[in-house]
Phi, psi and omega in degrees: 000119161323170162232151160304152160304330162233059168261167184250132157227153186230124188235121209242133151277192178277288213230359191244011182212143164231186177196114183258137175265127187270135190290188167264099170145351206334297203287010205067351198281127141323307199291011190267088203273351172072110180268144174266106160250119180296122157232149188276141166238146192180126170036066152072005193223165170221152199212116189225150182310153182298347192291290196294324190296334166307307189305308199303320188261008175066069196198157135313149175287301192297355158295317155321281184306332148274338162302357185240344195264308194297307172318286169309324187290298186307344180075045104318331163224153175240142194302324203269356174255000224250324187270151165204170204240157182235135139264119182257164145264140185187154189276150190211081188060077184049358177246129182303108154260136169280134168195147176283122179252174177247127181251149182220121176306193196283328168314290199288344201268324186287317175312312162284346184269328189312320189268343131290004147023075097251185211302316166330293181320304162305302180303328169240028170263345189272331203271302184313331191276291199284293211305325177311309198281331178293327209269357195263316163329285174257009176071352178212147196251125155247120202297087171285005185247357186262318183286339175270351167267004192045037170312161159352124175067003195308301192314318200271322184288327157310292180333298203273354167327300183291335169320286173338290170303301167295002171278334163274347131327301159316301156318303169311299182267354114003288193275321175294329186291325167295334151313311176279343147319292205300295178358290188328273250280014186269153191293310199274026183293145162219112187306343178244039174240117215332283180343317200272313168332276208302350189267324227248309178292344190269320186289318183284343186265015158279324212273330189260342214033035177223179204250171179293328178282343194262326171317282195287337189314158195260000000 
């Protein structure tokens, strides 16, 4: 299926990339054909170089670089929570260099956009607002346009969903299982008793969502 021209799309890895497409036109420009910009995610935060932050909001790099000089002098933000170094690889008169770059969290990268207040800028404070609130609603956020486009990681990021889900699963029949502990330990428990039948079928079929019969069947 085509996208419209001025659709958005945002393609996530399982844990160490995201990667937002800006539509085409963000900026008023025809030529503006809407760029992918990678940005690294690590411990819950995204974090990207003043390079990339140019790329994103379509700006100069030296403009990027007075909005983060502007941000610290006012004490809006503080540098030291704010940069963290990366080793990137990147090109440099045709040859691959390793090098530690200074990365700026999501804090800092929204501080700058708010002061480049253009369209690129809304549009991706608008994808950061719905990633916040789906992840605060259901805890957890799944990137569905990446498994049906077959993006970057996919297999693996598929793979660990179901994990997930049985690590939480685990957790779950844990906890029902110390509930039917405690239960055993009342002075009148009887293990062959209607109450108990019936207490002991309601817990397995929270920890399974299946009837007993559906358990054992092969």
């Amino acid at each position: 299926m085509s996208r419209k021209k001025n659709d958005i799309m945002i393609r996530s890895s399982a844990a160490e990339y995201l990667t937002f497409t800006a539509s085409a036109g963000d900026n008023g420009d025809e030529g503006d054909n809407g760029d992918s910009i990678e940005m690294r995610y690590e411990d819950e935060n995204i974090w990207l170089t003043q390079k990339m932050m140019a790329q994103l909001y379509n700006v100069d790099v030296r403009t990027v670089n007075e909005h983060i000089k502007k941000v610290f002098s006012d004490n809006e933000l503080e540098e030291e929570a704010t940069i963290r170094k990366f080793r990137i690889v990147q090109n440099e008169g045709g040859r691959q260099i390793s090098r530690e770059v200074n990365h700026y969290n999501l804090q800092m990268i929204i501080a700058v956009g708010f002061k480049v207040n253009n369209q690129r800028a809304v549009r991706f404070r608008k994808w950061v607002n719905q990633i916040v609130e789906t992840y605060t609603i259901k805890g957890r956020v799944m990137d569905s346009e990446r498994f049906i486009n077959e993006g970057p990681l996919t297999q693996k990021y598929f793979d660990e969903q179901p994990e997930k889900i049985r690590e939480i699963r685990m957790s779950e029949r844990l906890f029902y299982r110390k509930i039917t502990d405690i239960y055993s330990t009342s002075l009148d428990y009887d293990n062959k008793a209607q109450t108990t039948r019936e207490f002991v079928s309601c817990q397995r079929i929270s920890i399974s969502q299946k009837t007993a019969p559906v358990v054992i069947s092969p």
